[in-house]
Backbone as CSV, one residue per row, in Angstrom:
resi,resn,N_x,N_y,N_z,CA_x,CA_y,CA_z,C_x,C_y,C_z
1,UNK,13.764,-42.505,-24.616,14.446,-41.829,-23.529,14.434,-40.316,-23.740
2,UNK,14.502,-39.907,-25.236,14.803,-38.499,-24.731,13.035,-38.055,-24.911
3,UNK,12.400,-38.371,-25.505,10.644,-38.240,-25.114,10.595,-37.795,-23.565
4,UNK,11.081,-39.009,-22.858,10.949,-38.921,-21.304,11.264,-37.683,-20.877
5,UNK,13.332,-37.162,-21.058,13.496,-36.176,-20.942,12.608,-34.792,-21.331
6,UNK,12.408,-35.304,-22.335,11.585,-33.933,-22.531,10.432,-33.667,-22.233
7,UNK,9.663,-34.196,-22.241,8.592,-34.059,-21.118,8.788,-33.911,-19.449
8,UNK,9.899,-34.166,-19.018,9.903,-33.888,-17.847,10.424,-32.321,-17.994
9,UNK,11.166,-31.721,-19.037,11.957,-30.427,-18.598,10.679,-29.480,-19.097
10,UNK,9.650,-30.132,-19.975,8.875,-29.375,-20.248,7.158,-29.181,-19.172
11,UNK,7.629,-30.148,-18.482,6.751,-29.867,-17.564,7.127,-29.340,-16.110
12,UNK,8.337,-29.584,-16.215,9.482,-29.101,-15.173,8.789,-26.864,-15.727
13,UNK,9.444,-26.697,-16.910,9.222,-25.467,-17.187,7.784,-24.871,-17.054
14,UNK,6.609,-25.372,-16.973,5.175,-25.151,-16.927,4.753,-24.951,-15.558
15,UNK,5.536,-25.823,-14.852,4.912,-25.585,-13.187,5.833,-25.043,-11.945
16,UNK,6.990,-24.722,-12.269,7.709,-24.299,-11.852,7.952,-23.073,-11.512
17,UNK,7.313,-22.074,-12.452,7.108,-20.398,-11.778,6.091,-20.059,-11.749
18,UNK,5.302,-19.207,-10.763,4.206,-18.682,-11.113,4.248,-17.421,-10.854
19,UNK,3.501,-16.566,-11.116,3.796,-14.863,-11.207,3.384,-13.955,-10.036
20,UNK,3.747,-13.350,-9.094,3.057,-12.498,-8.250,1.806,-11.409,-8.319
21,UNK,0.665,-11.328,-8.350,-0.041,-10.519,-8.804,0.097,-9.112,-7.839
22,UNK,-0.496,-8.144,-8.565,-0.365,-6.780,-7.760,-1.591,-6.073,-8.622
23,UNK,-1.602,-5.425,-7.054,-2.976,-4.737,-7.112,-2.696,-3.211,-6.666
24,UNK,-3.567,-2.357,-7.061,-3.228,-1.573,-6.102,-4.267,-0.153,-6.450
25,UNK,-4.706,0.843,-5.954,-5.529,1.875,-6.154,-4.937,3.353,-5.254
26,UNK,-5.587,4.228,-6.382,-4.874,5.432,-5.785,-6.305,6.784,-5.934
27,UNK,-7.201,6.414,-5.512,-8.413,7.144,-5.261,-9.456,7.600,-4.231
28,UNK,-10.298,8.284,-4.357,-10.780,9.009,-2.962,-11.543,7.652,-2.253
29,UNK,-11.242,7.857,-1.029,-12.028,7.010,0.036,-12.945,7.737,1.122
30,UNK,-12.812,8.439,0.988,-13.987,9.373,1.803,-15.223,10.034,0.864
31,UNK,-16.316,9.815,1.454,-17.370,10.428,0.634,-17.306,12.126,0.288
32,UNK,-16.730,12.637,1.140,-16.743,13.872,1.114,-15.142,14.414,0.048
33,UNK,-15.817,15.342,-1.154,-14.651,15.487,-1.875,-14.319,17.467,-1.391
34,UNK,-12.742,17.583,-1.552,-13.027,18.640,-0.612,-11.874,19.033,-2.238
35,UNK,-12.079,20.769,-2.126,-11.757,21.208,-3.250,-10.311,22.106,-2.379
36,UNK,-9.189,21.909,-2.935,-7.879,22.901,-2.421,-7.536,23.610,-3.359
37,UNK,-8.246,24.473,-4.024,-7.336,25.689,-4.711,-6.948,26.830,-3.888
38,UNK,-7.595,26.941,-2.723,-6.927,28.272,-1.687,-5.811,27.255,-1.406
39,UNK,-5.032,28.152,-0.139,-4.564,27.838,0.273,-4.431,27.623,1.858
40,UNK,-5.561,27.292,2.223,-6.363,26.947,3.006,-6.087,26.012,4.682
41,UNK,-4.583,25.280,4.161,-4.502,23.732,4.851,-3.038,24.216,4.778
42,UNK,-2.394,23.009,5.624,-0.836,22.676,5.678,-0.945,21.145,5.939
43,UNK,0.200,21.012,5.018,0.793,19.256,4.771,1.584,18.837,5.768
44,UNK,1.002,18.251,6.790,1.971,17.423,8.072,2.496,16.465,7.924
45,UNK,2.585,16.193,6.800,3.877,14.528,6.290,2.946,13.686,5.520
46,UNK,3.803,12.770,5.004,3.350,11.457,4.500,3.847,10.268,5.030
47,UNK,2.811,9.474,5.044,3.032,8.473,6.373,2.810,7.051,4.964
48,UNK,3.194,6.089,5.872,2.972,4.696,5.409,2.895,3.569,6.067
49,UNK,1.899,2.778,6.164,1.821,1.854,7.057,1.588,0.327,6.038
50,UNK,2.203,-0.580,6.440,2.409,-2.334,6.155,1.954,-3.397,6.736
51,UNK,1.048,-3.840,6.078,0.832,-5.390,6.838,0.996,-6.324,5.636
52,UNK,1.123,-7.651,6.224,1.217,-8.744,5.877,0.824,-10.232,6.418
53,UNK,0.688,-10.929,5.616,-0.207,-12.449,6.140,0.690,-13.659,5.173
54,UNK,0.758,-14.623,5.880,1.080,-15.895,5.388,-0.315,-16.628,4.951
55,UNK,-0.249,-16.874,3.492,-1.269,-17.751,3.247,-1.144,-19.544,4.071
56,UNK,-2.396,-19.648,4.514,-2.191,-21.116,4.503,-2.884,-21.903,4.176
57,UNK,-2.967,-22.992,3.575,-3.118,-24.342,2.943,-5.039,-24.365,3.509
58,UNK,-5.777,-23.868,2.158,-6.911,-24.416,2.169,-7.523,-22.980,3.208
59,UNK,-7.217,-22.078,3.207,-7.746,-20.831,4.040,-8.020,-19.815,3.294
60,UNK,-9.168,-19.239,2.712,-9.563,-18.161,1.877,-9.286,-17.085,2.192
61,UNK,-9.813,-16.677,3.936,-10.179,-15.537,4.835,-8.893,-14.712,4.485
62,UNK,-7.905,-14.783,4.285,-6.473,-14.688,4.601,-6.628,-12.741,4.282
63,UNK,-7.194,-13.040,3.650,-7.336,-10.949,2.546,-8.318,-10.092,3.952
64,UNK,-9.122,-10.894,4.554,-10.143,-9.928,5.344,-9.306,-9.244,6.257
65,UNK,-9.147,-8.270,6.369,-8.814,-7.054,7.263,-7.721,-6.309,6.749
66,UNK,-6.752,-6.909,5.711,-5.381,-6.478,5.943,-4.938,-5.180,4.963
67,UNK,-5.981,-4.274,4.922,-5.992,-3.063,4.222,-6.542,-2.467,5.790
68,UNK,-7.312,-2.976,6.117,-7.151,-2.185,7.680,-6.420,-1.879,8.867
69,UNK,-5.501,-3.106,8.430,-4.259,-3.446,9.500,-3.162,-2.449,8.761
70,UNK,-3.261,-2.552,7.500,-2.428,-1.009,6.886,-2.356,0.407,7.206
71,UNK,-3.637,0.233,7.196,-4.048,1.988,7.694,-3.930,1.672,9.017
72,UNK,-3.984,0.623,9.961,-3.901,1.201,11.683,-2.503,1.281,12.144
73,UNK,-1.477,0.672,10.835,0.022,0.847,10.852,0.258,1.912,10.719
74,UNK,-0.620,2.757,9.300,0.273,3.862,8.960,-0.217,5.279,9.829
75,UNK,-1.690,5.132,10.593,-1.641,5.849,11.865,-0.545,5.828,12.764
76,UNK,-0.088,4.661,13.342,0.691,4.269,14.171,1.648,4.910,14.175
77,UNK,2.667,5.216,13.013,3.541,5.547,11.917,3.452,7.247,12.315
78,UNK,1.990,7.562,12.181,1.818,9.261,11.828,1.942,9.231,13.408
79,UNK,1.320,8.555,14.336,1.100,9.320,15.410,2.908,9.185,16.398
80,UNK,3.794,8.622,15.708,5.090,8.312,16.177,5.810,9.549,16.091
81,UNK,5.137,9.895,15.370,5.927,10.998,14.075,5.680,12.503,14.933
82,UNK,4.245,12.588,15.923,3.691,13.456,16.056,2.447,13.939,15.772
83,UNK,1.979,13.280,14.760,0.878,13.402,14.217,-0.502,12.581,14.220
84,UNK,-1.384,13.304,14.565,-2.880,12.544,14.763,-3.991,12.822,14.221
85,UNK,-4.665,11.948,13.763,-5.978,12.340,13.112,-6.810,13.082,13.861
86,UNK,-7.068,14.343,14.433,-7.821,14.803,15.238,-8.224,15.849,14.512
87,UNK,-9.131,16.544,14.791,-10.099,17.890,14.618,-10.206,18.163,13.027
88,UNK,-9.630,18.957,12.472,-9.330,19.347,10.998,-8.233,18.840,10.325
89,UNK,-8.132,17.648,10.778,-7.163,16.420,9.756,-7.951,16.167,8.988
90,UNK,-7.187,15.203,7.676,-7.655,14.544,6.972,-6.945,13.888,6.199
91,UNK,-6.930,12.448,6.348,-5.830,11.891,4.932,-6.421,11.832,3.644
92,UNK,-5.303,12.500,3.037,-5.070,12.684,1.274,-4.680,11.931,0.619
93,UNK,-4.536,12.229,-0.790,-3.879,11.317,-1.836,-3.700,9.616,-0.562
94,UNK,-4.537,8.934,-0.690,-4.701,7.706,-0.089,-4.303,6.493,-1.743
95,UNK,-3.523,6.105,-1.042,-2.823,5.132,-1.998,-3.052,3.386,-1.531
96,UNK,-3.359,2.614,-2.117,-2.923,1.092,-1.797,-2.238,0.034,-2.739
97,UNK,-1.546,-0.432,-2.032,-0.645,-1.642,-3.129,-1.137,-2.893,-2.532
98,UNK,-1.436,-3.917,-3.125,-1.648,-5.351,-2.696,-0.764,-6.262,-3.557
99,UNK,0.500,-7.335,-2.992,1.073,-7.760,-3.460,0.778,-9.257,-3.124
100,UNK,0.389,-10.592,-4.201,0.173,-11.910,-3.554,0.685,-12.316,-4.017
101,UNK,1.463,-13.792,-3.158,2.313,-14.069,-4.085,1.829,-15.679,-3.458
102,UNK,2.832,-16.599,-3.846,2.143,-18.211,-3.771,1.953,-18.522,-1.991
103,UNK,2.680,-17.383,-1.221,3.160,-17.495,0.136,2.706,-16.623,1.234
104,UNK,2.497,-15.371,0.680,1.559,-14.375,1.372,1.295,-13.034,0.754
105,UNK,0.359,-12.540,1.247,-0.314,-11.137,0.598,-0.016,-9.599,1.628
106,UNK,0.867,-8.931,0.932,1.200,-7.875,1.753,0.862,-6.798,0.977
107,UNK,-0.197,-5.767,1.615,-0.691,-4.840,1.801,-0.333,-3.508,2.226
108,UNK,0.132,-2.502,1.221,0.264,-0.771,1.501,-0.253,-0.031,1.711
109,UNK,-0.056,1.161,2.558,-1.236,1.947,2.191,-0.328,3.393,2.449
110,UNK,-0.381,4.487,1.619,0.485,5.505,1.942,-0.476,6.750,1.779
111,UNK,-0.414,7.570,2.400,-1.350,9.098,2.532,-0.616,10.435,2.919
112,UNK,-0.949,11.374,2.908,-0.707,12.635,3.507,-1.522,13.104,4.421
113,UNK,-0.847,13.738,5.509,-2.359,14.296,6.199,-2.111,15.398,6.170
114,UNK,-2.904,15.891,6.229,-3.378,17.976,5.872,-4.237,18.270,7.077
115,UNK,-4.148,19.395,7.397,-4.809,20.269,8.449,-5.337,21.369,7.558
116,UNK,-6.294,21.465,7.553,-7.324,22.716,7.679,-7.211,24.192,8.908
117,UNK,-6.886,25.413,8.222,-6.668,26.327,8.937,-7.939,27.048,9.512
């Protein structure tokens, strides 16, 4: 009997949590690297945009787009704000977090945008 018990609390303890993974990158995404030691530009905010997905049962696809659905949030976000990617914009310091967990994968993405004078 206590064999039994214990194998059940010990398998009880083995499958019972599993860990959230996280991802995340904080590097240039545009081919073009642009150098700011003048002072050249002005900082129009930092914006952040969120998506998220429910995994479901036997569906891989679940990851395709949702770093894009981030960034069309955190436009969304800038252009609420006032702000638009137009003419001599450009988003900066471009950041992403990817969080998965047994239930769904939610996706960050945070930037600055700068104007060029």
């Amino acid at each position: 009997m206590k064999k039994l018990i214990l194998s059940f609390a010990l398998i009880a303890t083995l499958t019972s949590c599993r860990t959230s993974l996280h991802r995340g990158g904080y590097n240039q995404i545009n081919q073009t690297q642009t150098v700011l030691t003048s002072n050249n530009f002005n900082v129009l905010g930092s914006f952040k945009g969120t998506a998220t997905v429910k995994i479901t049962t036997g569906n891989i696809t679940n990851k395709e787009g949702i770093i894009s659905q981030a960034k069309t949030k955190l436009l969304e976000n800038a252009k609420a704000a006032g702000v638009e990617l137009i003419g001599s914009r450009s988003l900066v310091n471009v950041s992403i977090d990817i969080i998965e967990t047994k239930k769904r994968i939610n996706a960050t993405m945070s930037a600055e945008i700068i104007e060029f004078k």
